[in-house]
C-alpha positions in Angstrom: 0.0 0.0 0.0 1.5 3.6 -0.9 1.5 6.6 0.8 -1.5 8.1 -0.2 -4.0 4.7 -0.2 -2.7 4.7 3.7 -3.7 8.3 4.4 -7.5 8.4 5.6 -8.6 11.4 4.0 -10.8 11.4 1.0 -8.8 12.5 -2.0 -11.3 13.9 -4.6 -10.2 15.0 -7.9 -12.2 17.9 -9.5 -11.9 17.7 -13.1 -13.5 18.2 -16.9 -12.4 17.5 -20.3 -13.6 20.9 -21.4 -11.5 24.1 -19.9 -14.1 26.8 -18.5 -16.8 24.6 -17.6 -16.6 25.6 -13.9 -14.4 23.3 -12.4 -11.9 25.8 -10.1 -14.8 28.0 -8.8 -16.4 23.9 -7.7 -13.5 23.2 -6.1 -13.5 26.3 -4.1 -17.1 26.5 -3.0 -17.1 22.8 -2.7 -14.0 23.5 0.0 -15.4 26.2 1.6 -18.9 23.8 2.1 -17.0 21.0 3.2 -15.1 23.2 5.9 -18.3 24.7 7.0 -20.0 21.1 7.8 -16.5 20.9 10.5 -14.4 18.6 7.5 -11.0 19.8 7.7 -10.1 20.3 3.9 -7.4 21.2 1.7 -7.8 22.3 -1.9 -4.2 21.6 -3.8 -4.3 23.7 -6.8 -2.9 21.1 -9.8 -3.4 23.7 -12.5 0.6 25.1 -12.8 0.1 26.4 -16.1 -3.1 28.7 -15.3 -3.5 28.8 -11.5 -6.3 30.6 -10.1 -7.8 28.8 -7.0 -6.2 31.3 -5.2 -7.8 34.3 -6.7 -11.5 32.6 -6.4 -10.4 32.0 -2.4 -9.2 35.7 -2.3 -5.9 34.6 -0.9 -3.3 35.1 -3.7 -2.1 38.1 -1.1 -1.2 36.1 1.2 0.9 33.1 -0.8 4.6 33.2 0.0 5.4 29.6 -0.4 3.8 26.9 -3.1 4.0 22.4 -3.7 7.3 23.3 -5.8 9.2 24.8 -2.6 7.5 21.9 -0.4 8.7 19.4 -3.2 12.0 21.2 -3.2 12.3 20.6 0.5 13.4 24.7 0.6 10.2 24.9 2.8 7.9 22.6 5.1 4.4 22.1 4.2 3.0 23.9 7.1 5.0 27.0 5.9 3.3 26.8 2.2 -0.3 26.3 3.4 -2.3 28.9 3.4 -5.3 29.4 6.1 -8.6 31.1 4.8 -9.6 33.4 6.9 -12.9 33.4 7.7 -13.2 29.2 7.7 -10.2 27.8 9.5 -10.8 24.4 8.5 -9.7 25.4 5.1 -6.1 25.7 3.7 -5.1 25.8 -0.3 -2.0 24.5 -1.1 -0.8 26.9 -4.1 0.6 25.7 -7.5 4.0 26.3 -8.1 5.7 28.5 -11.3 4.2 27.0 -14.5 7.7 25.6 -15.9 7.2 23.1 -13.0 5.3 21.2 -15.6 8.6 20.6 -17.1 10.0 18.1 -14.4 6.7 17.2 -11.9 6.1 13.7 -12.2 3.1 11.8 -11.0 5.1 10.8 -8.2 5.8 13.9 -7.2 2.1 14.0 -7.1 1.8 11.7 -5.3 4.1 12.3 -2.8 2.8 15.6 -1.9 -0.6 14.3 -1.7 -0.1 12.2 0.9 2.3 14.8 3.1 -1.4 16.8 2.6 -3.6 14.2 3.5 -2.1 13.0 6.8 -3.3 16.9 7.9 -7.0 16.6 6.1 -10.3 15.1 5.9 -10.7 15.5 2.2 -8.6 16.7 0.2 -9.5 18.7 -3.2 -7.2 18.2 -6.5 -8.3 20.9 -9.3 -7.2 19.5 -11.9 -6.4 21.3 -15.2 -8.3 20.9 -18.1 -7.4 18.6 -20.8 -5.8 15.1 -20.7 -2.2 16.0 -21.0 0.6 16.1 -18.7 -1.4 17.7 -16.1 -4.2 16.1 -15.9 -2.0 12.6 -15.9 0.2 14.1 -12.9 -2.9 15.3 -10.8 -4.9 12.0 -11.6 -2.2 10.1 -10.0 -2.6 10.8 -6.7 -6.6 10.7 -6.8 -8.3 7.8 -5.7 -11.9 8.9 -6.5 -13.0 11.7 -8.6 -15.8 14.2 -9.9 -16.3 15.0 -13.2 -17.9 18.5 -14.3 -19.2 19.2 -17.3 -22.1 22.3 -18.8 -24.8 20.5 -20.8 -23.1 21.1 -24.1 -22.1 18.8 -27.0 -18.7 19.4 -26.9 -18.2 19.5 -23.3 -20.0 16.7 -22.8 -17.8 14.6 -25.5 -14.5 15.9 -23.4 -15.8 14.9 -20.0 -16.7 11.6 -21.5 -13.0 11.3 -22.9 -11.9 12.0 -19.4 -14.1 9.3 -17.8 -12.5 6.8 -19.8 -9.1 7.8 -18.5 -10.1 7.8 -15.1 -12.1 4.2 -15.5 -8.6 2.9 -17.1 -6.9 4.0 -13.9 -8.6 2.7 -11.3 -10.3 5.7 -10.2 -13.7 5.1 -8.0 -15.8 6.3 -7.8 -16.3 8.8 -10.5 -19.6 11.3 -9.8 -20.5 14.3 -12.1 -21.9 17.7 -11.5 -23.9 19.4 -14.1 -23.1 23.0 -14.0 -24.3 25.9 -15.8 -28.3 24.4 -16.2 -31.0 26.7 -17.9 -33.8 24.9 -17.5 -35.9 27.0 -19.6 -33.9 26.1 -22.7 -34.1 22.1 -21.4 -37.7 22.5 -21.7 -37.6 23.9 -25.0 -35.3 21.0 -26.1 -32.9 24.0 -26.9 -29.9 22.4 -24.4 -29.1 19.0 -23.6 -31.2 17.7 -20.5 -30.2 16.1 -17.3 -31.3 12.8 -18.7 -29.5 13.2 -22.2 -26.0 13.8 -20.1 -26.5 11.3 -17.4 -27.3 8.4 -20.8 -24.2 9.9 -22.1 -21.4 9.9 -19.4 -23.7 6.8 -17.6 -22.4 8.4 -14.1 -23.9 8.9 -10.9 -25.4 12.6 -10.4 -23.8 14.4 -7.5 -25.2 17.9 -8.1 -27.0 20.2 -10.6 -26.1 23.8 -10.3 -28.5 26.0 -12.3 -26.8 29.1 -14.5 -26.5 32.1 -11.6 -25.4 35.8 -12.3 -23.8 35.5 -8.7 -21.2 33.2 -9.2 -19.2 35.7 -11.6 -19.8 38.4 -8.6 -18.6 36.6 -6.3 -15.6 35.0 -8.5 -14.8 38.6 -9.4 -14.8 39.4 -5.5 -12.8 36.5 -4.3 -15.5 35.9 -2.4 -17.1 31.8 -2.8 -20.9 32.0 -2.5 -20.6 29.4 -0.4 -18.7 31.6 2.2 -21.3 34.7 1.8 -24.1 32.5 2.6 -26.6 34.9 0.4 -28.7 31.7 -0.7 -28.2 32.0 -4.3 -29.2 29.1 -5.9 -25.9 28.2 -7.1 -24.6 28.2 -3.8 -26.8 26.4 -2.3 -26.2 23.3 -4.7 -22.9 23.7 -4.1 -23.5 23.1 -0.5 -25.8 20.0 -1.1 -23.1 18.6 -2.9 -21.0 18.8 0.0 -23.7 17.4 2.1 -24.0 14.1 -0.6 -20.2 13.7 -0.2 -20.6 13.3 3.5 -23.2 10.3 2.4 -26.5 12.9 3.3 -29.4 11.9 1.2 -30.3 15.1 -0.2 -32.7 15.2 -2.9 -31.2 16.1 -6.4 -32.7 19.9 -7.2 -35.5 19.8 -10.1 -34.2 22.4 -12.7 -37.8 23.5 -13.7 -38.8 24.2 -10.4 -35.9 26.3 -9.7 -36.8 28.3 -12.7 -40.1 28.6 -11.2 -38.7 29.6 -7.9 -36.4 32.0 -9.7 -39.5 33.5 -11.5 -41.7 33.4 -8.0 -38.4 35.2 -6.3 -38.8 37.8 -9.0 -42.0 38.6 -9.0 -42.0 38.7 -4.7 -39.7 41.8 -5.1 -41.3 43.3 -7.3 -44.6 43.1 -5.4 -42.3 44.8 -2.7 -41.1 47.4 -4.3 -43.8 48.8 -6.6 -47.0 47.1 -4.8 -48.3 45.7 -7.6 -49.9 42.7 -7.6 
């Protein structure tokens, strides 16, 4: 057994085949949930050639250290985590410079991993997108594995590209999250539906996050929605998918009735404002 099957942490690898699909700003409200429900978590940014975790966390301030000085051994790993703030139960781990991808090897993966994981409940891999180099060294140190895609053809084909890598390395399980859902254009056959990308990828359902305005505010802020706690619907699925991790049975959302509760939302303020109706 190596040193990362040993650990007892949960080492979850966020990932797509398609790049801007919404897998960084998952893995950071996804870490922010998990710390909330008491899990201590670390998100290990795996993404050397575009690293952004931190900005999404609001903490690429406070980085001094990243894995290539830990892997270097010019630092410990205590020294290059970084606490958030406002939820102490999360750290990130930074990605180091991007010509790190020249000489990281999976092992190096990992081995850094597992120095992570002896300090963690779960532990969050954001993997880049793609299935080159990166995405090989940051799938060798996962051991299970969620897979985010939007309900588009083409991101759908690259997630299902990625599946098959993962199934060929042993990585289970393998759940997806279906991000970016307008359930008006599912109804109107316009947009893939849940069903049509569940037949597709044939994977277990972990969350449904509907298209929401606020999750560009609150990347733009640094700010996760999950940390805000201002009930957007997108951060509320992100916190239900935290709660299915932890083996909750939370029922999967119903896009058409959070159109409807979108449009009842609307219309309430309204009523406030002008009092009409």
């Amino acid at each position: 057994m190596d040193a990362v099957t040993s650990a007892p942490a949960r080492i979850i690898l966020i990932c797509s085949g398609k790049g801007g699909v919404g897998k960084t700003t998952l893995t950071a409200n996804l870490g922010i949930a998990l710390a909330r429900l008491g899990e201590r978590t670390v998100v290990l940014d795996a993404d050397f050639g575009l690293r952004n975790l931190d900005l999404l966390l609001g903490l690429e301030n406070r980085i001094v250290y990243t894995a290539q000085e830990v892997l270097a051994e010019t630092c410990r790993l205590e020294q290059a985590l970084v606490k958030h703030k406002q939820e102490p139960n999360l750290a990130l781990l930074p990605a180091g410079n991007p010509r790190m991808l020249e000489w990281l090897t999976p092992e190096d993966m990992q081995r850094i991993v597992a120095m992570v994981a002896e300090r963690a409940d779960y532990v969050l891999i954001d993997c880049p997108a793609g299935i080159e180099d990166g995405f090989k060294n940051a799938a060798a140190a996962a051991r299970e594995a969620i897979v985010i895609t939007t309900p588009e053809v083409s991101a759908v084909r690259d997630a299902d590209r990625v599946i098959g890598l993962l199934n060929t390395r042993g990585v289970a399980p393998v759940q997806l999250v279906l991000n970016r859902v307008r359930p008006k254009m599912m109804a109107s056959q316009e947009m893939l539906g849940v069903d049509d990308v569940t037949d597709i990828l044939a994977l277990p359902l972990v969350g449904l996050v509907v298209e929401d305005e606020q999750v560009i505010v609150s990347t733009n802020r640094g700010e996760p929605l999950t940390l805000n706690g201002n009930g957007s619907p997108a951060a509320k699925a992100y916190q239900n998918i935290a709660r299915r991790l932890r083996g909750e049975d939370i029922p999967l959302e119903d896009p058409s009735k959070a159109r409807r509760g979108l449009r009842a939302r609307l219309m309430n303020k309204i009523r406030k404002t002008t009092g009409l109706f």
